[in-house]
C-alpha positions in Angstrom: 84.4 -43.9 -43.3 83.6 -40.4 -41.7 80.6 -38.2 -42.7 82.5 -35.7 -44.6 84.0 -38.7 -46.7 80.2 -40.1 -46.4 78.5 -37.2 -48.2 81.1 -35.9 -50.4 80.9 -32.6 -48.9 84.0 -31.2 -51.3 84.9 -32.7 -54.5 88.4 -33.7 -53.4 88.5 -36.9 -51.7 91.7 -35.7 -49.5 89.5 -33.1 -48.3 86.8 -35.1 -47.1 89.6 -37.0 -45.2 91.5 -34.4 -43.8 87.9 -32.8 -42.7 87.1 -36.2 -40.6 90.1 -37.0 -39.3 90.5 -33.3 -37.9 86.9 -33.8 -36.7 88.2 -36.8 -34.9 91.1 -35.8 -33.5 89.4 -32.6 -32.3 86.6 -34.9 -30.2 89.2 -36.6 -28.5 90.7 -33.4 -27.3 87.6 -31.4 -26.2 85.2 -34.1 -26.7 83.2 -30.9 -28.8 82.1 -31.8 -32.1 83.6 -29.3 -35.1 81.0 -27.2 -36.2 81.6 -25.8 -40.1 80.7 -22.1 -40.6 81.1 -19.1 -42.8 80.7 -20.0 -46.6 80.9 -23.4 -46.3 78.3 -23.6 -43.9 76.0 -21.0 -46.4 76.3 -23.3 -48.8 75.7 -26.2 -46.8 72.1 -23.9 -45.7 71.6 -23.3 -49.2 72.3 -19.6 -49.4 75.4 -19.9 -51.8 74.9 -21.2 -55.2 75.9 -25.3 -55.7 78.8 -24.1 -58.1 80.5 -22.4 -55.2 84.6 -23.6 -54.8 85.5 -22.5 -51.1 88.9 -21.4 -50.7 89.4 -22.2 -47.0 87.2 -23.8 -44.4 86.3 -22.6 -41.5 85.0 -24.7 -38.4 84.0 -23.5 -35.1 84.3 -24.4 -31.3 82.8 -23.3 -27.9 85.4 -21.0 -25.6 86.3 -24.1 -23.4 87.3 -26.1 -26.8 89.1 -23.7 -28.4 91.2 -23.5 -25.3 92.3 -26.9 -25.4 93.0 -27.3 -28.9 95.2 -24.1 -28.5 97.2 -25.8 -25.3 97.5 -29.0 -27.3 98.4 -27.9 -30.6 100.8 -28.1 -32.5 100.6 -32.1 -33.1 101.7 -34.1 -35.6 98.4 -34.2 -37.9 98.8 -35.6 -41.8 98.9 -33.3 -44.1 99.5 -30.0 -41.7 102.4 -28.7 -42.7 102.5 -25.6 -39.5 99.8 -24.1 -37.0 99.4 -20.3 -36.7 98.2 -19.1 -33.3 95.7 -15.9 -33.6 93.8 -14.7 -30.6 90.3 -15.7 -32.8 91.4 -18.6 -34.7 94.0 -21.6 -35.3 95.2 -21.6 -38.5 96.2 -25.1 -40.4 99.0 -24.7 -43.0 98.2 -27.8 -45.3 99.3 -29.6 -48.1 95.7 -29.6 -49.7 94.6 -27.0 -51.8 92.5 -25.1 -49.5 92.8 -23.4 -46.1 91.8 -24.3 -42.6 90.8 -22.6 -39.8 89.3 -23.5 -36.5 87.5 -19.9 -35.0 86.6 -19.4 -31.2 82.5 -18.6 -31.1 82.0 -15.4 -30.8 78.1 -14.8 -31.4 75.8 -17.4 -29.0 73.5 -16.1 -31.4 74.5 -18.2 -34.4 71.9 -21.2 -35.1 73.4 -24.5 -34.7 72.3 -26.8 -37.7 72.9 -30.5 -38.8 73.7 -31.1 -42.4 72.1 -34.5 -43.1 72.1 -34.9 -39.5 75.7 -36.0 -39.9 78.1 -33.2 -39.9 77.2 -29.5 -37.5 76.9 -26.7 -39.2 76.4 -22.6 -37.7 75.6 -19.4 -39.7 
């Protein structure tokens, strides 16, 4: 089992699967842990209220990283039906019900957090 799967970060189960399996696949490439950000991370930190339903999730990689996953993408990952190549982000078309984005980090600023000290989070 994976963290996300582990702590039931999102009430659908194929979520939580996609989420570590993505988180997987993206170690082996960059050998960078995923880091989640924008409002799933806030509600991770506590500043979004626990009824929150995110509509996409967005994870976050160092400069080195993100160029690798851009140079090795597209793959054949479950579930992702098409990449979309932005200067900023890759964007993962899936099957699931909610949208997936992996962003290039833009602001060193951003404190790095561990949720349960399982899964990285920034905001």
């Amino acid at each position: 089992m994976g963290n996300f799967k582990d702590l039931k970060i999102f009430e659908d189960e194929q979520v939580n699967e996609f989420c570590d399996v993505l988180t997987d696949i993206v170690r082996d490439i960059t050998g960078e842990e995923l880091a989640l950000c924008g409002s799933v991370a806030k509600h991770l930190h506590g500043s979004i209220s626990e009824d929150y339903n995110p509509k996409d999730i967005d994870f976050v990689v160092d400069k080195e990283a993100f160029h690798k996953l851009y140079r090795a993408f597209p793959m054949d990952i479950d579930k992702v039906i098409s990449f979309e190549f932005q200067p900023l982000r890759i964007i993962l078309w899936t099957e699931l019900e909610i949208g997936v984005e992996i962003w290039l980090q833009n602001q060193e600023n951003e404190q790095k957090l561990m949720y349960n000290q399982k899964i990285p989070y920034r905001i």
